[in-house]
C-alpha positions as CSV (number, residue, x, y, z in Angstrom):
1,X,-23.7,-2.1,12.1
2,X,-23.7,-5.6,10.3
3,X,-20.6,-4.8,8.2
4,X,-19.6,-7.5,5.1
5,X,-15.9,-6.8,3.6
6,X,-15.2,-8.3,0.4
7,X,-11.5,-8.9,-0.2
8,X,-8.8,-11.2,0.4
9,X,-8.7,-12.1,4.5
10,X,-5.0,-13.3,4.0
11,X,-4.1,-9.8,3.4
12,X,-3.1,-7.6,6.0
13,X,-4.9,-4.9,4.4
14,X,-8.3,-6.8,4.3
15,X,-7.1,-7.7,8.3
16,X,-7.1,-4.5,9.4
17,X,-9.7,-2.9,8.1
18,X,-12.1,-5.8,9.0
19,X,-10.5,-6.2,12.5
20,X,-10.7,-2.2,12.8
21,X,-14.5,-2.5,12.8
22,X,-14.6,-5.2,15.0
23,X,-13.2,-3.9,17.8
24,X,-15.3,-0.4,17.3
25,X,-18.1,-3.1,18.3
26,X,-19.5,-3.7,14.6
27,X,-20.6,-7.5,13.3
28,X,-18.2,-7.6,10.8
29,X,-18.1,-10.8,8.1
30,X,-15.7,-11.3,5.2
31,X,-16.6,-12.6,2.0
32,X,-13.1,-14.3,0.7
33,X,-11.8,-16.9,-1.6
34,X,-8.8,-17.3,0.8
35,X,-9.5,-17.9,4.2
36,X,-7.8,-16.6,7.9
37,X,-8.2,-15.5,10.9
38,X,-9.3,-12.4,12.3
39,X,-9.4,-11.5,15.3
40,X,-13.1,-10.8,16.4
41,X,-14.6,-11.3,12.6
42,X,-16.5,-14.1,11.4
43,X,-14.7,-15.4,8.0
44,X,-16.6,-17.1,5.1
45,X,-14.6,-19.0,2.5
46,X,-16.3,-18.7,-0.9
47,X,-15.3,-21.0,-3.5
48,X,-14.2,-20.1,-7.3
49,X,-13.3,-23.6,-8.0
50,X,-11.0,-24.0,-11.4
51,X,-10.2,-20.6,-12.2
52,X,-6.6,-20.9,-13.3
53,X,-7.6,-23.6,-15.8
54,X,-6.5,-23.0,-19.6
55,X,-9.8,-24.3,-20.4
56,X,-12.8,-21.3,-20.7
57,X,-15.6,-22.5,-20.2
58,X,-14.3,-23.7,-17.3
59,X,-12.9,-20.5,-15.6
60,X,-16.4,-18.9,-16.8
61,X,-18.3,-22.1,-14.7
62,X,-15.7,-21.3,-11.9
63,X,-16.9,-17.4,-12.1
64,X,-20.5,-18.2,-12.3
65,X,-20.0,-21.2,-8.6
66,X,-18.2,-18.0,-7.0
67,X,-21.2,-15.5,-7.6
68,X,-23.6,-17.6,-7.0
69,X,-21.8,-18.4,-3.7
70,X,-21.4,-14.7,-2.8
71,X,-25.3,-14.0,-3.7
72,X,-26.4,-16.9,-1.5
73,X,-24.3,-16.1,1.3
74,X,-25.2,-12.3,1.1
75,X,-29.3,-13.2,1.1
76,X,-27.7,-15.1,4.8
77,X,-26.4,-12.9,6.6
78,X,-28.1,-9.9,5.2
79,X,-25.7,-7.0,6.2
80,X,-26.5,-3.6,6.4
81,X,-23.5,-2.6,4.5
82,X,-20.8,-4.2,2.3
83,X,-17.6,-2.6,2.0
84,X,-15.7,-3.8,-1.2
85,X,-12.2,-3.7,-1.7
86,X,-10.2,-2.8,-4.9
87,X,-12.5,-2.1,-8.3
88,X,-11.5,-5.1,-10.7
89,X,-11.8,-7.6,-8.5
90,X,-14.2,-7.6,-5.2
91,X,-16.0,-4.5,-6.7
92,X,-16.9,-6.0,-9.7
93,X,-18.4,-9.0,-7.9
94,X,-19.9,-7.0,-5.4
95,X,-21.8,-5.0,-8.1
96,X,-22.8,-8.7,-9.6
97,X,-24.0,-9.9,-7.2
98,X,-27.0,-7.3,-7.1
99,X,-26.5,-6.5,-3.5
100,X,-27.0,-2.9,-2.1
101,X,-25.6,-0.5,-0.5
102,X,-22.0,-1.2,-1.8
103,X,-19.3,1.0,-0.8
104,X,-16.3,0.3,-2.9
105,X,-12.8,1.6,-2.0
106,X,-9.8,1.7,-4.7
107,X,-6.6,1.5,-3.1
108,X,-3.6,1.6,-6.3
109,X,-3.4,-1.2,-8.8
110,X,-7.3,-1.1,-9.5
111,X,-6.7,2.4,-10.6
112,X,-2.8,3.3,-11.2
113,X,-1.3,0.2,-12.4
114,X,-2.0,1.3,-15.9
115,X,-2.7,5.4,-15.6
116,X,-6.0,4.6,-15.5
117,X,-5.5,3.4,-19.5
118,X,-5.6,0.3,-19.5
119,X,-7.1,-2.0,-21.9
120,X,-10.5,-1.8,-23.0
121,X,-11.8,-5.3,-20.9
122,X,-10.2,-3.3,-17.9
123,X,-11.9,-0.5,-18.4
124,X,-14.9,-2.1,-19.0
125,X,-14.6,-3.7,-15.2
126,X,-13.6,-0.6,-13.9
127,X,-16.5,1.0,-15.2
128,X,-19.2,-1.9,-14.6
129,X,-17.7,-1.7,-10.9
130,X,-17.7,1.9,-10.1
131,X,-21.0,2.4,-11.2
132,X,-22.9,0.7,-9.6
133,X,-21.2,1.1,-6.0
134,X,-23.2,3.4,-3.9
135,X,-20.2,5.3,-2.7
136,X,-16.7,5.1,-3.8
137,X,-13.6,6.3,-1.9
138,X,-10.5,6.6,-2.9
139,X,-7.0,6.1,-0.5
140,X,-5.5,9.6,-2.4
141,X,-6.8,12.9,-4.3
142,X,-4.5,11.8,-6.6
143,X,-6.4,8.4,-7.6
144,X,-9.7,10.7,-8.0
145,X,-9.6,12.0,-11.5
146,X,-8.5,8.5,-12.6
147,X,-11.4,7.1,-11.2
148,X,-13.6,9.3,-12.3
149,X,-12.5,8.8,-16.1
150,X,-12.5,5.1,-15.2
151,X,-15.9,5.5,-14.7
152,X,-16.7,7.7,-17.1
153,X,-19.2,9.8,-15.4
154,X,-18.5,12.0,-12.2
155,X,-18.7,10.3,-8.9
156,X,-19.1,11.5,-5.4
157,X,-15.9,10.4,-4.3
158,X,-14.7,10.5,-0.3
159,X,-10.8,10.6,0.4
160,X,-10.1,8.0,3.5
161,X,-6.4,7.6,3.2
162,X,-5.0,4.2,4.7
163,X,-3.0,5.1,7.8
164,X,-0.6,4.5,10.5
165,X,-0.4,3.7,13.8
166,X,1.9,5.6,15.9
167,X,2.1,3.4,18.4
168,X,3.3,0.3,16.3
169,X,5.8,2.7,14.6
170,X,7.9,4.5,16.8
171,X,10.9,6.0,16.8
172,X,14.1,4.0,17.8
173,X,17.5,5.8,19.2
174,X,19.6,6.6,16.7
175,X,23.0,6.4,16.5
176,X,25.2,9.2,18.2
177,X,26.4,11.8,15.3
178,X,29.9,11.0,16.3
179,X,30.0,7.3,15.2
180,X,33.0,6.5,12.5
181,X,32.7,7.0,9.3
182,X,32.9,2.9,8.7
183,X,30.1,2.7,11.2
184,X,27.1,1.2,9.3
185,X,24.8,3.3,7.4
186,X,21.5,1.7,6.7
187,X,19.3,2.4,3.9
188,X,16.3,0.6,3.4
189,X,14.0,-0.3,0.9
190,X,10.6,-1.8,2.0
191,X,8.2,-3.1,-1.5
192,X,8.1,-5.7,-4.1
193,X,10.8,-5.9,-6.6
194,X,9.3,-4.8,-9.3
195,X,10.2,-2.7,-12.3
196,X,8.0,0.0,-11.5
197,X,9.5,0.8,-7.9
198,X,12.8,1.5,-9.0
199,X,14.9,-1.1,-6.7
200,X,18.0,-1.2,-9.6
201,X,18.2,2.6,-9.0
202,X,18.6,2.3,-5.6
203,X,21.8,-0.5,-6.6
204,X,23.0,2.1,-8.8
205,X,23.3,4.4,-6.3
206,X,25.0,2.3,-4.1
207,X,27.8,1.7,-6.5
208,X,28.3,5.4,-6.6
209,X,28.0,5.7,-3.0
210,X,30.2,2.5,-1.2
211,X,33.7,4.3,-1.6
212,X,33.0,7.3,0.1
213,X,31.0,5.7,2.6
214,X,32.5,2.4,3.7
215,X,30.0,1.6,6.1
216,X,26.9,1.5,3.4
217,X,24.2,-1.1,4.3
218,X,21.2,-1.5,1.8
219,X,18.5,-3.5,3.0
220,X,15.5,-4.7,0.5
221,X,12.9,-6.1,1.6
222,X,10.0,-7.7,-0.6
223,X,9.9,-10.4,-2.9
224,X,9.3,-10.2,-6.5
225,X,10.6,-11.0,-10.3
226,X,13.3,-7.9,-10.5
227,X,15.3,-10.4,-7.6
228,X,17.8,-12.3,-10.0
229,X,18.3,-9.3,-12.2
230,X,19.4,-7.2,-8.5
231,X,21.4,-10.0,-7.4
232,X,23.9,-10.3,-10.6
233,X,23.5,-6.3,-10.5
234,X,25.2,-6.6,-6.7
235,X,27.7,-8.7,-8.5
236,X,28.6,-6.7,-11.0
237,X,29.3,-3.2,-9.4
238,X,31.3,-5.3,-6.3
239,X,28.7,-4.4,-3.9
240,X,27.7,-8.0,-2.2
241,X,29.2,-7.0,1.2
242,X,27.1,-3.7,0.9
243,X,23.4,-5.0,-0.2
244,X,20.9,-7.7,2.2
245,X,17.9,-9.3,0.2
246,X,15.3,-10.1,3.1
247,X,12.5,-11.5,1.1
248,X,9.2,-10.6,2.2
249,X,9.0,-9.5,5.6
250,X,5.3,-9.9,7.9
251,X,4.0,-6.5,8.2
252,X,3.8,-7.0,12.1
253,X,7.6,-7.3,11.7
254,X,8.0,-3.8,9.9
255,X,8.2,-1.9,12.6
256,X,11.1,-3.2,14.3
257,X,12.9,-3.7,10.7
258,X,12.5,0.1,10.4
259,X,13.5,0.7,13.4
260,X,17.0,-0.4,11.9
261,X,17.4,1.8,9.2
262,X,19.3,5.1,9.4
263,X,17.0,6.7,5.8
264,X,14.2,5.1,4.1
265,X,14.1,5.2,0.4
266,X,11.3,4.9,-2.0
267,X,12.5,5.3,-5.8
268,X,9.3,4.2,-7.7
269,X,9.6,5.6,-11.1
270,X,5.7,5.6,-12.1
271,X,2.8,6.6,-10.4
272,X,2.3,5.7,-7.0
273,X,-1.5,5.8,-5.6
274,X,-0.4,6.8,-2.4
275,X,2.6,5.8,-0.7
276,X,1.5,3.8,3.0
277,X,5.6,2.6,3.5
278,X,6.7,6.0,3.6
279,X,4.2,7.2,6.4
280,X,4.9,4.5,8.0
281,X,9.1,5.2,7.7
282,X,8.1,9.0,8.7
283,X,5.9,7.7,11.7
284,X,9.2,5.8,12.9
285,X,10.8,8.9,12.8
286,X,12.8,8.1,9.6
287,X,13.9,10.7,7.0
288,X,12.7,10.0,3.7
289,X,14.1,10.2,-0.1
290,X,11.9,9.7,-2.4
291,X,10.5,10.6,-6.3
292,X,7.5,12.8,-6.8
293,X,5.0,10.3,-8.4
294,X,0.9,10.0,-8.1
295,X,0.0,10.3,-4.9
296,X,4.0,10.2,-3.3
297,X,3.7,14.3,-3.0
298,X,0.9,13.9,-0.7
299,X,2.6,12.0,1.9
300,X,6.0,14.1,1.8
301,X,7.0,18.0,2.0
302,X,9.9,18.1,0.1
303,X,13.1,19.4,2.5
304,X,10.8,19.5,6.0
305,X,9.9,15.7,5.7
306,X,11.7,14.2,2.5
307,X,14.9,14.6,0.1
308,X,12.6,14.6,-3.0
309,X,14.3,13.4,-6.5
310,X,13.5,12.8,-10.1
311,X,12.3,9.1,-10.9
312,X,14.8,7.2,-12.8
313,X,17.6,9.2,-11.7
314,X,20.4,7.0,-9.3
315,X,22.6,10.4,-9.7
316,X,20.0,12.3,-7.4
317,X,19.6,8.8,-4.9
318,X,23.1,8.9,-4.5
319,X,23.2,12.7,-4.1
320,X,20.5,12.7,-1.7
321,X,22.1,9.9,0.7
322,X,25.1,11.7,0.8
323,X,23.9,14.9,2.0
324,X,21.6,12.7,4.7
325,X,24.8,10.4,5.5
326,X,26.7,13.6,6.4
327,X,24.5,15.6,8.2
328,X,23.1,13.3,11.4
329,X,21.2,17.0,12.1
330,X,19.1,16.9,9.1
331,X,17.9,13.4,9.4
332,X,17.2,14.1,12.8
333,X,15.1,17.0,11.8
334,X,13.9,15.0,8.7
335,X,11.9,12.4,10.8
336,X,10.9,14.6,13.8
337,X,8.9,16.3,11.1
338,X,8.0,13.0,9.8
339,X,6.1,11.9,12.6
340,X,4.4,15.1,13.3
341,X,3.0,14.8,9.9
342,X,1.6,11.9,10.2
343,X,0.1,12.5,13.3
344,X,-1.2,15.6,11.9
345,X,-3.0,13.7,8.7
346,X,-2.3,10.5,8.9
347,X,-3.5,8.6,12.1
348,X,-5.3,5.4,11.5
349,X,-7.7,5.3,14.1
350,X,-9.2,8.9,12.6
351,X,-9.0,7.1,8.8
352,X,-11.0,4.4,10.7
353,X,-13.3,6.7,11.7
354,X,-14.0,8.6,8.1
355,X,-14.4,5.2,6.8
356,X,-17.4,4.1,9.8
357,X,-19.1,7.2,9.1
358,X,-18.9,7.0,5.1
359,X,-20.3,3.3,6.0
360,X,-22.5,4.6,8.7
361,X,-24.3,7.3,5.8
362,X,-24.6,5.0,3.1
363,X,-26.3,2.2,5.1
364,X,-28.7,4.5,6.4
365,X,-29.5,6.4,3.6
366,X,-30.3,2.9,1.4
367,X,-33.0,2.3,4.2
């Protein structure tokens, strides 16, 4: 197939999904404002021009040059299917741009950023997008009922979850059960730093953890606006020995970074649309605490693959890692089961594959 993917070719999301289809043998071009390479994929830059101007007109002008450039490179290279990524932004272009067959996938923030509640001009998008896409999937079940409300009409909607691949994330030796107790125990946080995925609970917890376990290591990684606020947090409860801010880390270097975590945590306290980060910390044989939100439950099984808490709740975090710090059995069993799981459900090659064959109907059925 001639496959056009509309989304941003800097992100590693857009990469693989786009590079996926490449090497399955497919003509795949990307439709992007940012441009990168891709291994195998032809990349087309389309320009928005002033967008981030305080002046309206000339944002709308900027809109109007980017659409017109995404029509007139469309009627070019006349693919048999476009696959657009995330409703607001690449769907709602997509579905301007008059071109057909569209399949449009939400992955989170599109959708769950707001519950699905948001603003009327949102909604509006949401709805103009959805529409007129002549398939939608979704990354979760949970995300479906928000879409469809979003849309405000039932939709045939497909599940094609965004997987892992178990030979990038593999499970590293773990230290022996009978290291000492000041021996460093690693928890790790992989995501922005952002209000809504509960990083200061996860400091919290650390101050209730560090005198019963000397040897407690908390590693963030991600970037984002909570980062001051967690640093003078650190300060305050004495624990700047105990917690490493990594910045944003490449995703190709997430599996080794994994690889050097004892438990993985994941303390969002709002909806989640699905919960990538903690398939891949299962797939690297990691056990997993975490809060049941959005879509978290449908990458976990409380007490077989996960330690599952209440969100906004450091008490249980710290109650959780203390029960994982002192039993090396359980965490071994924790991530055994982990990995299974995923291999079980959650295998990207097979996502690949649901998401060729929802490309493969739609472009043959529009014929």
């Amino acid at each position: 197939m001639k496959i056009c993917v509309m989304g941003n070719a800097r992100s590693a999301h857009t990469q693989r999904w786009a590079a996926a289809y490449a090497e399955r043998g497919h003509d795949v071009h990307v439709l992007s404002i940012r441009t990168a390479e891709i291994p195998g994929v032809t990349v087309h830059p389309v320009h928005v021009g002033t967008a981030n101007s305080g002046f309206a007109p000339a944002v709308l002008l900027s809109y109007l040059r980017l659409l017109f450039s995404i029509r007139r490179r469309l009627r070019r290279l006349t693919p048999e299917v476009v696959h657009a990524h995330y409703s607001v932004t690449h769907g709602v272009i997509a579905a301007a741009s008059g071109f057909h067959p569209v399949v449009l996938s939400v992955w989170g923030t599109d959708v769950v950023a707001l519950g699905g509640l948001a603003g009327p001009t949102y909604r509006l998008l949401n709805r103009y997008a959805l529409r007129r896409a002549d398939r939608v999937t979704s990354t979760s079940a949970f995300m479906m009922p928000l879409v469809e409300n979003l849309a405000g009409r039932p939709l045939t909607i497909e599940q094609v979850p965004f997987g892992v691949e178990l030979d990038v994330f593999t499970p590293a030796d773990r230290p022996a059960d009978d290291r000492p107790a000041d021996d460093p125990f690693t928890v790790g946080y992989v995501k922005h730093l952002k209000p809504r995925y509960g990083p200061t609970n996860l400091i919290e917890a650390a101050g209730l953890l560090v005198e019963e376990i000397p040897g407690l290591r908390v590693v963030l990684a991600g970037d984002g606006e909570l980062l001051p606020d967690l640093r003078r947090q650190v300060t305050g409860l004495g624990l700047e020995g105990h917690v490493e801010f990594l910045g944003r880390v490449p995703h190709d270097q997430v599996p080794d970074l994994m690889n050097s975590f004892d438990v993985f945590v994941n303390p969002s306290v709002v909806p989640e649309s699905f919960g990538v980060a903690i398939l891949e910390a299962s797939a690297a044989g990691l056990p997993v605490v975490a809060t049941a939100v959005g879509g978290v439950p449908e990458v976990t099984i409380d007490e077989t693959t996960a330690l599952m808490i209440e969100p906004g709740r450091p008490d249980q975090l710290a109650s959780a890692l203390r029960r994982l710090h002192a039993d090396p059995g359980l965490r071994a069993r924790l991530g055994a089961a982990g990995r299974s799981f995923v291999a079980e459900r959650y295998q990207w090659h097979d996502n690949v594959s649901q998401m060729e064959r929802v490309l493969a109907t739609v472009a043959r059925t529009s014929q």
